[in-house]
MIDOSE-1310 file (N, C-alpha, C; in nm, 2 decimals, decimal comma, always signed):
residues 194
xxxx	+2,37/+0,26/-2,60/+2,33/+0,36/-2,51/+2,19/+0,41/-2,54; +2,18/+0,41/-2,69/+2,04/+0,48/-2,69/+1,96/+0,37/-2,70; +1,97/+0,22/-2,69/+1,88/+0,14/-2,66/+1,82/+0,16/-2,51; +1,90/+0,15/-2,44/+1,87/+0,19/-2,27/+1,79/+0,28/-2,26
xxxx	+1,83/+0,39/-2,29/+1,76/+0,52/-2,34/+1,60/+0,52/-2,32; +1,58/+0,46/-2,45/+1,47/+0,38/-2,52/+1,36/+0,30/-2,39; +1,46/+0,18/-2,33/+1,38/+0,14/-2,27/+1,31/+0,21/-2,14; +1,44/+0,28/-2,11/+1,43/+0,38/-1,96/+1,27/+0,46/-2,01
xxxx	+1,27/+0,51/-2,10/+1,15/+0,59/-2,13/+1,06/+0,50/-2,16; +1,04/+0,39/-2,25/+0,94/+0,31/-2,23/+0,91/+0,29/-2,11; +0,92/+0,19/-2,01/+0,93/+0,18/-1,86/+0,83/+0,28/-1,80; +0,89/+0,44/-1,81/+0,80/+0,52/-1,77/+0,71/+0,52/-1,84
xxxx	+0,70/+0,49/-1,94/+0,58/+0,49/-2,01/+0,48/+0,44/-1,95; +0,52/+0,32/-1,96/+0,39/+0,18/-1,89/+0,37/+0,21/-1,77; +0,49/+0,27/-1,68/+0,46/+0,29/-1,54/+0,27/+0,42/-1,55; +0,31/+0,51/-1,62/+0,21/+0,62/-1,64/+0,05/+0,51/-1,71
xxxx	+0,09/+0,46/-1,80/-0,01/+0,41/-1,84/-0,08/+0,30/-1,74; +0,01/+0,24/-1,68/-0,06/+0,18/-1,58/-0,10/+0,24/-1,45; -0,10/+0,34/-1,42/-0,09/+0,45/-1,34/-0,26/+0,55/-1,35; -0,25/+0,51/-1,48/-0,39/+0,62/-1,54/-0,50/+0,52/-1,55
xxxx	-0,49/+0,37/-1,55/-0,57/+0,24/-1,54/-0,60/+0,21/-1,38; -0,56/+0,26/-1,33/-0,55/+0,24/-1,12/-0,71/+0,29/-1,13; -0,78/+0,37/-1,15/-0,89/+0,42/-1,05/-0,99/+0,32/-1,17; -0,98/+0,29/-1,31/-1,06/+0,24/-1,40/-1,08/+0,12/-1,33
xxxx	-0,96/+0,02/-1,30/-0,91/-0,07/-1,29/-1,04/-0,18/-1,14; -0,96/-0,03/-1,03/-1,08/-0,03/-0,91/-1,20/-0,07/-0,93; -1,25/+0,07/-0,98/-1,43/+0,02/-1,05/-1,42/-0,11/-1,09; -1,34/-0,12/-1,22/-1,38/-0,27/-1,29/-1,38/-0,42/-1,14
xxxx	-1,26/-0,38/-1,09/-1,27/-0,48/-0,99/-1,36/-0,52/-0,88; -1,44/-0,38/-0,86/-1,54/-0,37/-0,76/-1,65/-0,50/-0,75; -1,67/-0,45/-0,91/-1,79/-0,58/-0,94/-1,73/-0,68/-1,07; -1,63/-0,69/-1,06/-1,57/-0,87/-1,12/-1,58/-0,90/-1,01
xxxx	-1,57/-0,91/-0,87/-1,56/-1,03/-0,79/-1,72/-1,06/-0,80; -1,83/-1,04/-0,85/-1,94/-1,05/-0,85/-1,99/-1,12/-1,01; -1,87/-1,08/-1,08/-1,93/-1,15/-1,23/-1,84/-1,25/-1,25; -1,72/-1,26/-1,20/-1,63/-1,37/-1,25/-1,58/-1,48/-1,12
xxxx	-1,60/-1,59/-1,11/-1,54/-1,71/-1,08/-1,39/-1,76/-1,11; -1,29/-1,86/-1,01/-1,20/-1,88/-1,04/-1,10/-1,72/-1,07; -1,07/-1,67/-1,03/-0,93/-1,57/-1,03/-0,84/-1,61/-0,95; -0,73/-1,55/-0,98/-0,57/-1,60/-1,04/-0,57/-1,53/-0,88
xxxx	-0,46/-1,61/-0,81/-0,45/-1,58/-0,69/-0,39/-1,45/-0,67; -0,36/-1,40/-0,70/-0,25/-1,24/-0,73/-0,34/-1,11/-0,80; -0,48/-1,16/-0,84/-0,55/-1,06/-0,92/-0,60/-0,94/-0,83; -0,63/-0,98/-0,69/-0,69/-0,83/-0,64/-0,62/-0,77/-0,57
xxxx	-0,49/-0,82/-0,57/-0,36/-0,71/-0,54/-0,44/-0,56/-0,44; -0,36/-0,48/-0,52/-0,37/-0,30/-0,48/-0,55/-0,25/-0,49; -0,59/-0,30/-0,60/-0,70/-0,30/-0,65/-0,80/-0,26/-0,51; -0,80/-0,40/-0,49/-0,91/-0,45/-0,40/-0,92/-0,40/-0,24
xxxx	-0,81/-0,34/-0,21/-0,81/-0,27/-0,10/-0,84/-0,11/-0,14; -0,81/-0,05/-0,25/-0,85/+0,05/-0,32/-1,02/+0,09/-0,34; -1,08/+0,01/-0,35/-1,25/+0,00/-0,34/-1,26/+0,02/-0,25; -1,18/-0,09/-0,12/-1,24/-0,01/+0,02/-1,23/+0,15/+0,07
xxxx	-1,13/+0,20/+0,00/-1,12/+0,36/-0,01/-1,22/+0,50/-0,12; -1,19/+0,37/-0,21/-1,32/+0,47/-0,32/-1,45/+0,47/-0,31; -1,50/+0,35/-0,24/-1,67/+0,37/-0,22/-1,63/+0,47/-0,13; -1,62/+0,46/-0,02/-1,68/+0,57/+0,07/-1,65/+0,68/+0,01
xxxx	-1,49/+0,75/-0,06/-1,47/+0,90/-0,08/-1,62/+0,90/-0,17; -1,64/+0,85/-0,28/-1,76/+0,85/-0,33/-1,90/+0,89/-0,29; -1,92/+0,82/-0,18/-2,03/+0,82/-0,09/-2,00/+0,96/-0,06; -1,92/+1,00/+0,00/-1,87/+1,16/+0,08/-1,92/+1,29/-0,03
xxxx	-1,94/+1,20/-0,17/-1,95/+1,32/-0,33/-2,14/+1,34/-0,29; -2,16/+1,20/-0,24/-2,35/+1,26/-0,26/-2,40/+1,29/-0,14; -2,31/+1,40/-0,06/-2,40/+1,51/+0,07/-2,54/+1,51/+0,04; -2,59/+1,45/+0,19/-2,73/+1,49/+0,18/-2,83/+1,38/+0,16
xxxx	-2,76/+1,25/+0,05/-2,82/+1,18/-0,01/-2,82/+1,04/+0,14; -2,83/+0,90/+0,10/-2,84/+0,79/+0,16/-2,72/+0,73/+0,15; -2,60/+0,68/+0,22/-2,49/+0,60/+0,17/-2,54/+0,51/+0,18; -2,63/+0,46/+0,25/-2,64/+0,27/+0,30/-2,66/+0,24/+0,25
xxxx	-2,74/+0,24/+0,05/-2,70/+0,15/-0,03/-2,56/+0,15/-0,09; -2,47/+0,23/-0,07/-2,32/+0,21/-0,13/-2,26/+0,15/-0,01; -2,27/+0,13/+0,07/-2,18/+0,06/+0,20/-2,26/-0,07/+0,23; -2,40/-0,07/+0,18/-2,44/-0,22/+0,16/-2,37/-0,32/+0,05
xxxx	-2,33/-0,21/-0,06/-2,32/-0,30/-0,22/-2,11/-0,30/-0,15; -2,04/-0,19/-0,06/-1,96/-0,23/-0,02/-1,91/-0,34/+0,04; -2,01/-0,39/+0,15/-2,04/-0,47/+0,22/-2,01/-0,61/+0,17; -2,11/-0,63/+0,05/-2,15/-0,73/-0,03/-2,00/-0,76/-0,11
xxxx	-1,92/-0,69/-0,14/-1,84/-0,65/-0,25/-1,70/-0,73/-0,10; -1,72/-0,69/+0,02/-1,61/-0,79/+0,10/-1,65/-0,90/+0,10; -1,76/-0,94/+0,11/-1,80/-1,09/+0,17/-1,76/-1,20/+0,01; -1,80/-1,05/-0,12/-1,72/-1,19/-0,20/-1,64/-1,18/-0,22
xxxx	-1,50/-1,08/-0,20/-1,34/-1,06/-0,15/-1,32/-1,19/-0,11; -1,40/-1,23/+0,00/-1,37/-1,33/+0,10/-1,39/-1,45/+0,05; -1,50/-1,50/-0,02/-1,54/-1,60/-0,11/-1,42/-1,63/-0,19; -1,38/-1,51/-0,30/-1,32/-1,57/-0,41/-1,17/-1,59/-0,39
xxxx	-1,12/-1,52/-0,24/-0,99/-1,56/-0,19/-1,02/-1,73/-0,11; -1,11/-1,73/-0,07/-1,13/-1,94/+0,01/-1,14/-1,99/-0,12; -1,16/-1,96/-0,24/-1,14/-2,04/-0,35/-1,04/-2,05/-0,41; -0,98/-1,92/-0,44/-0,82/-1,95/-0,46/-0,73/-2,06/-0,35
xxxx	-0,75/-2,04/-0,22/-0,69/-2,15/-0,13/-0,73/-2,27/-0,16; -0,83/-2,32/-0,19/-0,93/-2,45/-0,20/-0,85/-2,47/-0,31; -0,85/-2,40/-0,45/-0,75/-2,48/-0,60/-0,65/-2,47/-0,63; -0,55/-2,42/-0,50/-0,40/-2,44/-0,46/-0,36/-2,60/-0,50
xxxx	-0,30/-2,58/-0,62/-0,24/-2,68/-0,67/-0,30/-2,81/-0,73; -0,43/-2,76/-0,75/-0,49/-2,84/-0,79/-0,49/-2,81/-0,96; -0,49/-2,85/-1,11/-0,49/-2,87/-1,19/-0,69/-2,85/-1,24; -0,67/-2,72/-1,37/-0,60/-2,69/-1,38/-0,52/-2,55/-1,34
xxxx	-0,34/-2,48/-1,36/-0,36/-2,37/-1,26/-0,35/-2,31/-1,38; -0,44/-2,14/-1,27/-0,45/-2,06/-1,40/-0,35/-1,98/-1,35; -0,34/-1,86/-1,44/-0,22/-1,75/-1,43/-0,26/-1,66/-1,30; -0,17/-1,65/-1,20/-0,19/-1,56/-1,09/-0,25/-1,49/-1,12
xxxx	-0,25/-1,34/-1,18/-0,33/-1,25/-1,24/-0,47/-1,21/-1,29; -0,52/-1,38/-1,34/-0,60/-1,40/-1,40/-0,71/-1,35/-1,35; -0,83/-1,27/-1,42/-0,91/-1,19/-1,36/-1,04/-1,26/-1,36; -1,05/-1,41/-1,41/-1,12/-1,48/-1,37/-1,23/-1,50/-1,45
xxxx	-1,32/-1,65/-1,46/-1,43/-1,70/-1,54/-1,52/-1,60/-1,57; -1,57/-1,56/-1,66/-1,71/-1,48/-1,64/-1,80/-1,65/-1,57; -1,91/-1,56/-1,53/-2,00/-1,60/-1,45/-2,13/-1,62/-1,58; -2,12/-1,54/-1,66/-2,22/-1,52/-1,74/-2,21/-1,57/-1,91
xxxx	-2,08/-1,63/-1,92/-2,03/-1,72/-2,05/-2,16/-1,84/-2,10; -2,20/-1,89/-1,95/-2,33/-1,99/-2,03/-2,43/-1,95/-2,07; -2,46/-1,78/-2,06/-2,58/-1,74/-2,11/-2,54/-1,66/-2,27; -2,40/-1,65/-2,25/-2,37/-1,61/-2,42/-2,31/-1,75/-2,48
xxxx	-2,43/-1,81/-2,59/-2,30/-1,95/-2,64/-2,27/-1,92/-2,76; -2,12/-1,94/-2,79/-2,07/-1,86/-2,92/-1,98/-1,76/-2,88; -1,97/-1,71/-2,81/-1,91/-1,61/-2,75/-1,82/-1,63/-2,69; -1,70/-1,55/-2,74/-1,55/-1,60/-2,61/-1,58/-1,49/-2,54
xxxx	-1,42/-1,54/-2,40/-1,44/-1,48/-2,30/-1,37/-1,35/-2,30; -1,33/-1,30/-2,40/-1,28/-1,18/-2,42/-1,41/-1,09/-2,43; -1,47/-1,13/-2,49/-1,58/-1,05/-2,58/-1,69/-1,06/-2,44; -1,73/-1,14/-2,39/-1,82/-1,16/-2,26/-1,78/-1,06/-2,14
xxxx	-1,64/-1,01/-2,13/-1,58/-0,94/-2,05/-1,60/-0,80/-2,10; -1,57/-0,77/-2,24/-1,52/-0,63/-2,28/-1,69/-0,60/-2,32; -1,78/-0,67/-2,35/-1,88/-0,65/-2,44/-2,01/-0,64/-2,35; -2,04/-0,78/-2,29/-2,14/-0,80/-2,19/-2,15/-0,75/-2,08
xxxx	-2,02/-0,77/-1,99/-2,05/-0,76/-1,86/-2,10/-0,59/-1,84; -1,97/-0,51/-1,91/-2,06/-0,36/-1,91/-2,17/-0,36/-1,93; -2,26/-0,42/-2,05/-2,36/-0,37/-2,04/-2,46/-0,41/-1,99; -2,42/-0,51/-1,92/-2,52/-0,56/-1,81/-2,54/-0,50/-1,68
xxxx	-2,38/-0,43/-1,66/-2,38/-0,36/-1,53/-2,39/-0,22/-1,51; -2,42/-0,16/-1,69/-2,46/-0,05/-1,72/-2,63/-0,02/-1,70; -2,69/-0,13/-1,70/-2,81/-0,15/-1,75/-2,88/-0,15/-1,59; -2,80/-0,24/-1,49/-2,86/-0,26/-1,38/-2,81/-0,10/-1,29
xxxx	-2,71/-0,09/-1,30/-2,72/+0,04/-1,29/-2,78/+0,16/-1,29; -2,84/+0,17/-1,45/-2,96/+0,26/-1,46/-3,07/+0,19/-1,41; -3,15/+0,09/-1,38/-3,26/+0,04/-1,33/-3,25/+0,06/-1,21; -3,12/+0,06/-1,11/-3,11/+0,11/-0,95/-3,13/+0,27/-0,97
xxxx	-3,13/+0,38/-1,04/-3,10/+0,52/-1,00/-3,18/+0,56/-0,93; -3,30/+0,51/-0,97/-3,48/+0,53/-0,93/-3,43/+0,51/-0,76; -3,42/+0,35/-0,74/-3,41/+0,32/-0,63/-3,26/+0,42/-0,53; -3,16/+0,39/-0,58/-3,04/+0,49/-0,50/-2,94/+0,55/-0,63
xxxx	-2,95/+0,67/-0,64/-2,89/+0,73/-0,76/-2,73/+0,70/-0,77; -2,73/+0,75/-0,58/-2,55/+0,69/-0,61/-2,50/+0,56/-0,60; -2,59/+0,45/-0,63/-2,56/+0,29/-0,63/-2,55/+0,29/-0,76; -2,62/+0,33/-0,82/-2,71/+0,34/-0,94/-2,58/+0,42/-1,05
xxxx	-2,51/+0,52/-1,02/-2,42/+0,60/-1,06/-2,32/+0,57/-1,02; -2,28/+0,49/-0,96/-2,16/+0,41/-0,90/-2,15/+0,28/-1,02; -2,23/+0,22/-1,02/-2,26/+0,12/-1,10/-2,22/+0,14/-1,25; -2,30/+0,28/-1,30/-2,23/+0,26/-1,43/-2,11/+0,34/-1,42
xxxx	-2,05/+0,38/-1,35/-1,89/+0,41/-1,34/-1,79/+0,30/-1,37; -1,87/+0,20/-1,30/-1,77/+0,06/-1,29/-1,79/+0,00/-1,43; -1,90/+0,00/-1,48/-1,91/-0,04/-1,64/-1,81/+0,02/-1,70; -1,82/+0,16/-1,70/-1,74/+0,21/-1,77/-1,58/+0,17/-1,75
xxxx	-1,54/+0,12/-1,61/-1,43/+0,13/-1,59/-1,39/-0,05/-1,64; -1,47/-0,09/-1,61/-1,49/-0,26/-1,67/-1,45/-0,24/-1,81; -1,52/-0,18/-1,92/-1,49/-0,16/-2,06/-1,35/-0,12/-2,09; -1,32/+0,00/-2,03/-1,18/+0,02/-2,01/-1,05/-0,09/-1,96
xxxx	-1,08/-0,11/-1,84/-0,99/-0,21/-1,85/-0,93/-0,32/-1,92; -1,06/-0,41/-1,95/-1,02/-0,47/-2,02/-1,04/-0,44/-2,20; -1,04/-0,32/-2,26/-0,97/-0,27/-2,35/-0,80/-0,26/-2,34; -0,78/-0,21/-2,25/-0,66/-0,21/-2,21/-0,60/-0,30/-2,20
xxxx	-0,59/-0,38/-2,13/-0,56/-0,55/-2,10/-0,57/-0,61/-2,22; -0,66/-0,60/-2,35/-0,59/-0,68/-2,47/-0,55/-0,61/-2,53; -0,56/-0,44/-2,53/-0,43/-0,37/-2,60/-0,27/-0,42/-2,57; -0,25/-0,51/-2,45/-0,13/-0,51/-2,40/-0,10/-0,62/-2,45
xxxx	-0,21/-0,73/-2,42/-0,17/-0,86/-2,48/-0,15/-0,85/-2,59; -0,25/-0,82/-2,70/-0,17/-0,76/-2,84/-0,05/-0,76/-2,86; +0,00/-0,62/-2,77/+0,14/-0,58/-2,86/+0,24/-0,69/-2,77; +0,22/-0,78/-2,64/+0,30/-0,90/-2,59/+0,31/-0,97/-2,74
xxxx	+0,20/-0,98/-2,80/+0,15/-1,14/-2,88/+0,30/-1,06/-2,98; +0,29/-0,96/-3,04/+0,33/-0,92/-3,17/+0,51/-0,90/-3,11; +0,50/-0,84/-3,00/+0,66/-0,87/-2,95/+0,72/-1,02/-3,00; +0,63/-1,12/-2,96/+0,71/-1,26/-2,91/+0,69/-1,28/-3,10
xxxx	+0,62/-1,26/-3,15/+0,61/-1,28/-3,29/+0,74/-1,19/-3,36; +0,75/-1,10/-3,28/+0,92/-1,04/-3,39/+1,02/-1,11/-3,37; +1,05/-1,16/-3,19/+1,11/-1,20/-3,18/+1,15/-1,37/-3,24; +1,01/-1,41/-3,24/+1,04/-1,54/-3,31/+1,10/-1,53/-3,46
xxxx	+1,08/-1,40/-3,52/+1,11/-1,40/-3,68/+1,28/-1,37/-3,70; +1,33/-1,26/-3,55/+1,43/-1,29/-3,57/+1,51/-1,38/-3,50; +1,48/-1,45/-3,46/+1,55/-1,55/-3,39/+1,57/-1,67/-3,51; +1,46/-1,69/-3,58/+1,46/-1,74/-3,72/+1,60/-1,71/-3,81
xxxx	+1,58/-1,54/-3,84/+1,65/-1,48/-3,91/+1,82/-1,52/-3,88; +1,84/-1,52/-3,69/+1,95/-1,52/-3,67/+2,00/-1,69/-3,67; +1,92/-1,74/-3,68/+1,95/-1,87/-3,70/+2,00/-1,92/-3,86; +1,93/-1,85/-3,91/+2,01/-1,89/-4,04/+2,12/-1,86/-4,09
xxxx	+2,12/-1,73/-4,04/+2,25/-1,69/-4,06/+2,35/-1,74/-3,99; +2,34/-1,82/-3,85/+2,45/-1,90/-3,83/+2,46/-2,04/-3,89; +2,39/-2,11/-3,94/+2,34/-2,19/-4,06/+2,47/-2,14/-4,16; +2,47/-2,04/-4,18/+2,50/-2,00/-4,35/+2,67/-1,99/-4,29
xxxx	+2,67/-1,92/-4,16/+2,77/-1,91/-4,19/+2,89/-2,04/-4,09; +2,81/-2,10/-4,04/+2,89/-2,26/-4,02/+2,92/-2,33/-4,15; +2,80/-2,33/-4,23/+2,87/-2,40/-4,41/+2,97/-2,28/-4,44; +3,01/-2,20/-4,44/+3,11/-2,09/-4,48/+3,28/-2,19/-4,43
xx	+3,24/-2,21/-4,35/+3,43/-2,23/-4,25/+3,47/-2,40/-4,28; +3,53/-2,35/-4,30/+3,61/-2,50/-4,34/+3,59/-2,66/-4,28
């Protein structure tokens, strides 16, 4: 009973923790369709219709100011919606398949060599999109301030995303040890019986 317990509260756990990743998640996704190639047919889910709602409330924050570069870089941000979904259709079943989810190639891997794609994701792409960011503020503050939001939300996410993989990796690793464990002991105790 108090395993159930246990899970019931974990459950909500992850429900909340994934819950508190929803608006980071957005940003990050605004501009991955712009840095990464190849994504997992299932990746822009909730997300991706979620940007169409948060640029504009956004835009609505800088009264006074210019939206048309945030509903340009919106704009821009459907047409590669549209691209990296005719791509997923085009490598339907073609080899090799990646994981539905998958949040897709960096774009920018050939320019770091040495470098995995964890590190290209969690490391680079922020600060490249932090960087171009501040170099738009001059030109549109709220492109420019939108921009490094998404860095930030880019960094976050996928901090998150291998905090999870992690503790997956270290689950399937307990489980292998006792699955070991329990194996021997049926081992031990089949030589027991007669």
């Amino acid at each position: 009973m108090n395993d159930q317990t246990g899970q019931a509260q974990n459950g909500n756990a992850r429900l909340t923790f994934s819950q508190l990743l929803f608006i980071p998640r957005s940003l990050a996704f605004s501009v991955e369709v712009f840095l990464h190639t190849k994504m997992g047919d299932r990746y822009s889910d909730v997300q991706a219709a979620a940007v169409l709602l948060l640029v504009p409330l956004y835009a609505a924050l800088w009264e006074g100011r210019d939206p048309t570069p945030l509903f340009v870089f919106l704009a821009l941000y459907v047409a590669m919606c549209v691209r990296n979904r005719i791509e997923c259709i085009l490598r339907r079943g073609k080899p090799p398949v990646c994981h539905s989810r998958y949040t897709g190639l960096p774009r920018l891997m050939g320019q770091c060599p040495g470098r995995g794609e964890v590190y290209v994701k969690q490391h680079v792409e922020p600060v490249v999109v932090f960087v171009l960011g501040g170099a738009l503020c001059p030109l549109s503050e709220s492109l420019g301030v939108y921009l490094m939001l998404a860095a930030a939300g880019l960094f976050v996410s996928v901090l998150a995303s291998t905090a999870v993989d992690r503790q997956l990796v270290l689950d399937i690793n307990d489980l292998m040890i006792e699955q070991q464990e329990r194996a021997e002991q049926f081992r031990a105790m089949r030589d027991d019986q007669p």
